[in-house]
KOLKE-364708 format. One record per residue (C-alpha): x, y, z; residue in three letters. Coordinates in steps of 0.1 Angstrom, whole numbers, plus 5000, padded with zeros to 4 digits. Layout:
// KOLKE-364708
XYZALA
...
This chain:
// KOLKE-364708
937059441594UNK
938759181621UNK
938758861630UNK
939258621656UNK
941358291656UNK
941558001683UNK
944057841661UNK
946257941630UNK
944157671606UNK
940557791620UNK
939958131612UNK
936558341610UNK
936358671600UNK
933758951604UNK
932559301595UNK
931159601612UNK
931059911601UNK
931960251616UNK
929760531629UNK
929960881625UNK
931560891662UNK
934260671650UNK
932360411671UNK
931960011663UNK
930759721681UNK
929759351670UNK
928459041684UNK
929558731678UNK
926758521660UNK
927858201683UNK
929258151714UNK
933058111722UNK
933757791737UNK
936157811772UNK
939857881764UNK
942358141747UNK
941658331713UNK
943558601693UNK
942158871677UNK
943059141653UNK
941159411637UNK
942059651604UNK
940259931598UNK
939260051559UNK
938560361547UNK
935760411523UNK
938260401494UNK
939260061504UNK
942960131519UNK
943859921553UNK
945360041580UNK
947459871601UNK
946359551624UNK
945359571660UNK
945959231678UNK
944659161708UNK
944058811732UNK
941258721749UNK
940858451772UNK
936958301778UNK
936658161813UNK
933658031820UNK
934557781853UNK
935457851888UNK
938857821896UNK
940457511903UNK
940657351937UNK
943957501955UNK
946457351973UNK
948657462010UNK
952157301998UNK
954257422032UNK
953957552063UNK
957357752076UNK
958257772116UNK
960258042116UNK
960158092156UNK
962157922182UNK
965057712191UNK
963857472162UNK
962557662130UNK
961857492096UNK
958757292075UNK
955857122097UNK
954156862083UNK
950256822081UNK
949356762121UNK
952256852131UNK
953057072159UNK
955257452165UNK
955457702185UNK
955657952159UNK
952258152160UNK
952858302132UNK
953758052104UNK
954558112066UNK
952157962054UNK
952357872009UNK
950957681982UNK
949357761948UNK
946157871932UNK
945058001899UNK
947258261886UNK
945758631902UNK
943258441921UNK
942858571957UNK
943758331980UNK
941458302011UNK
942958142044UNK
940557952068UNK
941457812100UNK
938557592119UNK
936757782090UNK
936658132100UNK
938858372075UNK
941858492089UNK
942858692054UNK
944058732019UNK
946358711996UNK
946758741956UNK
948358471940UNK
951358551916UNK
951358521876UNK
953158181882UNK
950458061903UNK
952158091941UNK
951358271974UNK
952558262010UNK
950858392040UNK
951458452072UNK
948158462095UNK
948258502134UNK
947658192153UNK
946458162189UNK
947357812212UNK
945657482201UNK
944357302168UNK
943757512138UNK
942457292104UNK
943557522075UNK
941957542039UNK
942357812015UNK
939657911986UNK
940858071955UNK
938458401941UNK
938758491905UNK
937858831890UNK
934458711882UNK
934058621919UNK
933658271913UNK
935158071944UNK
936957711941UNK
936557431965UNK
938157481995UNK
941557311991UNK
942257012017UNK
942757072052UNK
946557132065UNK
946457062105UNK
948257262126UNK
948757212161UNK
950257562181UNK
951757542213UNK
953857872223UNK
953557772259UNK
953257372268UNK
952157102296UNK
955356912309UNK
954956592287UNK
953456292293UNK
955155922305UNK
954655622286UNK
955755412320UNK
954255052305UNK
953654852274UNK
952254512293UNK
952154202270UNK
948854022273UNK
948753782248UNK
950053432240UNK
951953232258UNK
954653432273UNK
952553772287UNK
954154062308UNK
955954412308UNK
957954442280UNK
961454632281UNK
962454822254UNK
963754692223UNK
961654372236UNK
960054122210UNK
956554032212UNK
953553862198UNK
950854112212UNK
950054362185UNK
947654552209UNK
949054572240UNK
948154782272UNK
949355072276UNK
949855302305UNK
951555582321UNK
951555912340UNK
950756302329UNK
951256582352UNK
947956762373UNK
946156972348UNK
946456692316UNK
943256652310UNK
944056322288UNK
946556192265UNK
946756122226UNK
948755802217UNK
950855762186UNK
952055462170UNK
954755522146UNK
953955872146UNK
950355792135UNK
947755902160UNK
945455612173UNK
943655722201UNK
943555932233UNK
942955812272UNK
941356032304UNK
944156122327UNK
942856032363UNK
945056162394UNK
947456212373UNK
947055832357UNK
946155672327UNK
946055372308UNK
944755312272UNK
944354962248UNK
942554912212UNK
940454622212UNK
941354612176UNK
944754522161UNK
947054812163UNK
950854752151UNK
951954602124UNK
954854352120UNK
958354432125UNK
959654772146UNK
956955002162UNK
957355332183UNK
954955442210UNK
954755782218UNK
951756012239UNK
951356392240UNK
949156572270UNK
946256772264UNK
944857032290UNK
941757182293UNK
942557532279UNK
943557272245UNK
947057342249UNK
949457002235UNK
952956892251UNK
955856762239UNK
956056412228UNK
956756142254UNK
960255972248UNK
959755682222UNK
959055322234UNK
960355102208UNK
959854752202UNK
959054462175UNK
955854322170UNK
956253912158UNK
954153652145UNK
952353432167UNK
954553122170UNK
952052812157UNK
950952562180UNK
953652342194UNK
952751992209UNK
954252022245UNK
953051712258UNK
950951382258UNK
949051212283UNK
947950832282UNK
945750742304UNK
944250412291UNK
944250072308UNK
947050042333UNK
949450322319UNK
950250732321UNK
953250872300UNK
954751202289UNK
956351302261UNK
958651502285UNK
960451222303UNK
963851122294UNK
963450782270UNK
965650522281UNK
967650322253UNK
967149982265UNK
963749822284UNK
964249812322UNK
964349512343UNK
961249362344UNK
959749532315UNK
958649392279UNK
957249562252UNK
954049552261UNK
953649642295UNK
955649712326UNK
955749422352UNK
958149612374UNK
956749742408UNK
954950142406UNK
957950312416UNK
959750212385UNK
959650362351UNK
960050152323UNK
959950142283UNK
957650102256UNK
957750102223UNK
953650012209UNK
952450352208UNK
951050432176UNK
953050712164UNK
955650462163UNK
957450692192UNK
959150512219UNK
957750662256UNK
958250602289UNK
955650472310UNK
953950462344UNK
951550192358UNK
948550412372UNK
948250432410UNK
């Protein structure tokens, strides 16, 4: 006799009996739902003595396994060794790469989705693996196969970006303000009201063109032309407050360069609309609110109107905005 329990409060117990051979075999009359059950059988001889129990687990795992996950990617090449981020760029090419997957799963590692190898995750659920990769941009995913060859989703993509020779870097030579009322070059540590300004710069012979990053965030790339370029989003591009620029160079064999040095300045609020000046140009008179008011009326003048000859200016006080103003008898 044994039985199986999921829990210790639901228990079910059957019988089979024993063959000549010493042989026994049973089939559940319902089907186990997904998860972890214990078992134990005791035998009986035909005078009705037990033996002692057998236990035994058994784990019913009827789904794929789930979806699993690259945590880090190690340089451990080079003058500067350590983690990369997702896109970011080493010349290590052969990074550690490590994560986790279902316990004993075996860990499949794609880059641009071709297989570059295997690896068996632990009983705590972690791997590492350390493929071989060439110059250029390799999107990695790993898939996790269980022992009934069931395959997970293919875990989300890691970018990498090798570079174990580079281009000489890119300069970002311009940021040119061209918006609002005060336009122009900026300088930097600058502020400015133009949240999309142009952009431009130099790249040595064989950049092919150049990827622009804003605040480490990459926005969009421009053709290099004799050894030129220049680059601007119609759309709004910074934020407000303090924003870097920076541009890598790409050549045609794919292979990235350094970062250009940081361009740094603040991106400000459009200042509202300001009343600069005001033109009257009814009946006899012109005037500006940019003249110097006088305190007193001139000789000649009254309130009304100016009686002096042109070349004199003189002072009213009827406007309607109840603003004194100097005016001007029209020529």
């Amino acid at each position: 006799m044994w039985c199986i329990s999921k829990s210790s409060l639901t228990k079910s117990i059957f019988t089979a009996r024993v063959d000549s051979d010493g042989n026994w075999e049973f089939e559940l009359p319902t089907a186990l739902a997904e998860g972890a059950y214990n078992l134990s059988a005791r035998f009986y001889d035909a005078a009705g003595n037990a033996g002692a129990p057998i236990q035994t687990r058994l784990v019913v795992d009827l789904s794929p396994p789930e979806q699993p996950l690259i945590q880090l990617v190690m340089d451990n090449a080079g003058a500067v060794t350590g983690p990369v981020g997702d896109r970011g760029f080493t010349d290590d090419g052969n990074p550690t790469l490590s994560g986790y997957a279902e316990p004993g799963s075996i860990v499949r590692v794609y880059s641009n989705g071709m297989e570059l190898g295997s690896v068996q995750a632990g009983k705590n659920g972690l791997w590492n693996f350390t493929p071989t990769l060439s110059d250029g941009e390799h999107r990695l995913t790993v898939t996790a196969t269980d022992q009934f060859d069931r395959v997970s989703e293919p875990s989300l993509e890691y970018t990498l970006f090798i570079n174990e020779s580079r281009v000489p870097k890119p300069q970002l030579l311009e940021v040119y303000d061209n918006q609002g009322a005060e336009q122009g070059a900026l300088k930097a540590g600058d502020s400015s009201d133009d949240s999309n300004p142009r952009l431009s710069g130099s790249a040595s012979a064989d950049t092919e063109y150049v990827i622009i990053y804003a605040n480490g965030v990459r926005v969009g790339t421009a053709l290099v032309t004799n050894g030129k370029w220049q680059w601007e989003d119609p759309q709004t591009l910074l934020a407000l407050g303090e924003n870097s620029l920076t541009v890598r160079g790409v050549n045609g064999k794919g292979k990235i360069s350094e970062p250009s040095d940081a361009f740094t300045f603040t991106v400000e609020a459009p200042s509202p609309p300001a009343v600069l000046g005001a033109l009257n140009n009814t009946a006899d008179f012109t005037l500006s609110l940019r003249e110097r008011i006088p305190t007193t009326p001139r000789r000649g003048c009254t309130a009304e109107r100016c009686q002096t000859p042109k070349s004199f200016w003189c002072w009213r006080s009827t406007m309607r905005t109840g603003l004194a103003a100097v005016t001007k008898p029209m020529n």
